[in-house]
C-alpha positions, 0 to 999 in steps of 0.5 A: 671377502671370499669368492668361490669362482665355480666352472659350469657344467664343467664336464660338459664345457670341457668337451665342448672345448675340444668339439667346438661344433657343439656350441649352442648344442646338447651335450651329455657326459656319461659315468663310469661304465657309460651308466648314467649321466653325471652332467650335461648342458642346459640345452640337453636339460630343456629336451627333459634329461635329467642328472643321474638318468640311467643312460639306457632309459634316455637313449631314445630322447638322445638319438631323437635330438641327435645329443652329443654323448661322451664318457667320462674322462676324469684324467682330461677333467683334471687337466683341464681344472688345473690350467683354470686354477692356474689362472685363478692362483695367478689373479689372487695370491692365496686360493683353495681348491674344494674340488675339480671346478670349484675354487675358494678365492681370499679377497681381503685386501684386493677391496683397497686397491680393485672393484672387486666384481669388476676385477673377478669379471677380468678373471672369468674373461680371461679363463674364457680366453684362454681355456674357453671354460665359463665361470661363475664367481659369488662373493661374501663375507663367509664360503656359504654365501659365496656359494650362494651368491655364485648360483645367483651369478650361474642362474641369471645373466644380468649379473655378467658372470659375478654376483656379490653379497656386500649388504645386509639388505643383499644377504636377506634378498638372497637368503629369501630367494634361494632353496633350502636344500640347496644351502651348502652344509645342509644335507638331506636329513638336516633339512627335512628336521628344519622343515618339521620345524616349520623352516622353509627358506635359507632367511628363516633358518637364519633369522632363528635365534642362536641358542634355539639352533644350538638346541636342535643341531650338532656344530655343523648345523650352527656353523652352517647358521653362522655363516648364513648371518655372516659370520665365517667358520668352516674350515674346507680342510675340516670338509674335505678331510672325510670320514671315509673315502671310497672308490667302487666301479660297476666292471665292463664285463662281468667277471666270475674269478678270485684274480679278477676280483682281487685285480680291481679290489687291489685297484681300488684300494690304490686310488684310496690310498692315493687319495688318503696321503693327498689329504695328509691322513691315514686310515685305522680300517679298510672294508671291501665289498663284492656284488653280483648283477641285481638285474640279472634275475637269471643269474644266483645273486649274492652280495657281502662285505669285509672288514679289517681293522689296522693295528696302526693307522696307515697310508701305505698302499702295500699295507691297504691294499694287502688287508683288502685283498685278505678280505676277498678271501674271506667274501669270495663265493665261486661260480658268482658272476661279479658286477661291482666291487669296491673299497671304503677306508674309514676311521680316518686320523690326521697329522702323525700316528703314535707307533707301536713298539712291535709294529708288525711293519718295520720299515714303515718309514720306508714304505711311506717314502715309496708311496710318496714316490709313486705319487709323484711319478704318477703325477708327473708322467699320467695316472697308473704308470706306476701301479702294483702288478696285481692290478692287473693290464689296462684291457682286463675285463673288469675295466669300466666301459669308455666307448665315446671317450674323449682322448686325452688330449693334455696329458698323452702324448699318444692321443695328442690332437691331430689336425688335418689340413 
């Protein structure tokens, strides 16, 4: 059996653990930039917020209702996940994290020896304890009906944090309830295909027969089929390991000059780079794109994108970030005032990468040993410690706006939590 525990509202609930005062009490977390509302509880919910609203357009809901409003702290998020996995991989021997509040947990064997809802429901109680985050745990024979069986277990409270699927009978009663859209693996398209077929419910996806499901869909659409009927076959890693990873910030002021520009591009295509040797990958192209502010109709409007192709798939921040700032030479218009700029890196490869006999970075290896350095220093001692200089200082103009941030109060010294008696 598989479990994937599930933190909820976990943004929200993490400030809330550094603002008891807030319990019972609508809490809303902002973007990037305080630009939308990326998550919020359910008693912000029921005033009519919803996920994703522009900040600016509820303002007037969330001064009415006196709506608790906090930036966006990933740093404290990501602290905070890593003292809950800690308690995860503490109770089961061999875990997997799929993201920041998500964690697949491999139960075979625990079923001899424990009531494997009664020993979950030990786990969610003692998370609760210890980091004051609830959980929500689904248990299944496969990862999509986990997590189906874990939003059964968010939604409705009489099944005390952990609901199982351990039955036929329990596999169809959930598949009948449950949205279609909602399924793990099925995407927007996928689904509007499945309901021009005449497919409504998750049960009647799964009750077609295999060979019409191989007809219609690509692999990912009868894996998605197979584990449905309770047949395991997705690999997290195949999932995580993405056919392009990005990272692009609206700036907290706009910025007209080519070092500016180049300072975020060089940021951004860091935290790609970071991201791609997280996954023990490499990637063969690095795009860059730049835009003005679409909004501001007084000013000229411009937008474009790059892109560079790597003789050899890399995941040498020095190497991307250099292709990358290449392209802001090729793209940069003067007298543009900048809203956003960002850095994709596509065609993506795992494992090791054939060499060229006359690779145009010699001491690639090298290379690879520094980055992996950086990585450690930066983990060990906070995010950006270590950073390339033409990043530029942590008050540049185009850094994101943070005005309601929460201190980090798990990872600086400096912003440790003070108490007054």
């Amino acid at each position: 059996m598989i479990a994937l525990a599930d933190c909820n509202t976990f943004f929200a609930s993490v400030e809330k653990v550094f603002h008891p005062g807030l319990k019972g009490k609508p809490v809303c977390v902002l973007s990037s930039n305080d630009g939308n509302i990326v998550a919020l509880t359910t008693e912000a919910k029921a005033l009519g917020i919803k996920r994703g609203a522009p900040f600016f357009q509820v303002k007037d809901i969330i001064e009415k209702n006196h709506v608790a409003v906090f930036s966006g702290n990933i740093m404290l998020y990501a602290a905070m996940s890593k003292r809950v996995q800690s308690i995860m991989r503490q109770t089961v021997a061999r875990t997997e994290s799929y993201s920041i509040d998500e964690q697949f947990l491999y139960l075979d064997g625990y079923e001899e020896h424990y009531d494997l809802v009664e020993y979950m429901r030990g786990m969610v109680e003692k998370i609760r304890l210890w980091t004051d985050i609830p959980v929500s745990v689904g248990i299944a024979r496969t990862k999509t009906l986990a997590k189906v069986a874990s939003r059964f277990a968010k939604k409705y409270k009489g099944y005390r944090s952990v609901c199982i699927i351990d039955s036929e009978e329990k596999r169809r009663k959930a598949l009948s309830m449950f949205e279609l859209a909602d399924v793990w693996g099925i995407g927007h398209r996928t689904y509007e295909k499945l309901v021009s077929l005449g497919v409504t419910t998750p049960l009647q996806f799964a009750d077609k027969p295999g060979d019409w499901v191989q007809r219609h869909f690509h692999k990912p659409g009868y894996q998605t089929w197979l584990e449905l009927n309770g047949t395991p076959c997705i690999s997290t890693e195949e999932i995580l390991r993405r056919q392009s990873i990005s990272t692009s910030r609206s700036f907290g002021e706009m910025i007209s000059s080519k070092d500016q520009l180049k300072a975020s591009v060089a940021a951004f295509a860091s935290s790609c780079a970071n991201t791609l040797r997280s996954q023990g990958s490499s990637a063969g192209a690095v795009s860059v794109f730049a835009c003005s502010n679409r909004f501001r109709e007084d000013l000229e409007q411009y937008s474009n994108i790059g892109t560079a192709m790597l003789e050899i798939p890399s995941a040498d921040t020095l190497e991307l970030t250099e292709a990358a700032l290449k392209i802001v030479d090729d793209i940069y218009r003067p007298g543009i005032m900048y809203k956003k700029s960002g850095v994709i890196l596509s065609h993506i490869v795992s494992g090791t990468v054939q060499q060229l006999l006359f690779d145009p970075v010699p001491n690639r290896e090298e290379r690879v040993v520094l980055s992996e350095t950086i990585d450690s220093m930066n983990h060990k001692y906070g995010l950006k410690t270590v950073r390339l200089a033409i990043e530029g200082e942590k008050n540049e103009k185009w850094k994101v706006k943070s005005e309601h941030r929460t201190p980090n109060y798990l990872t600086e010294l400096s912003e440790i939590m003070t108490i007054k008696i």
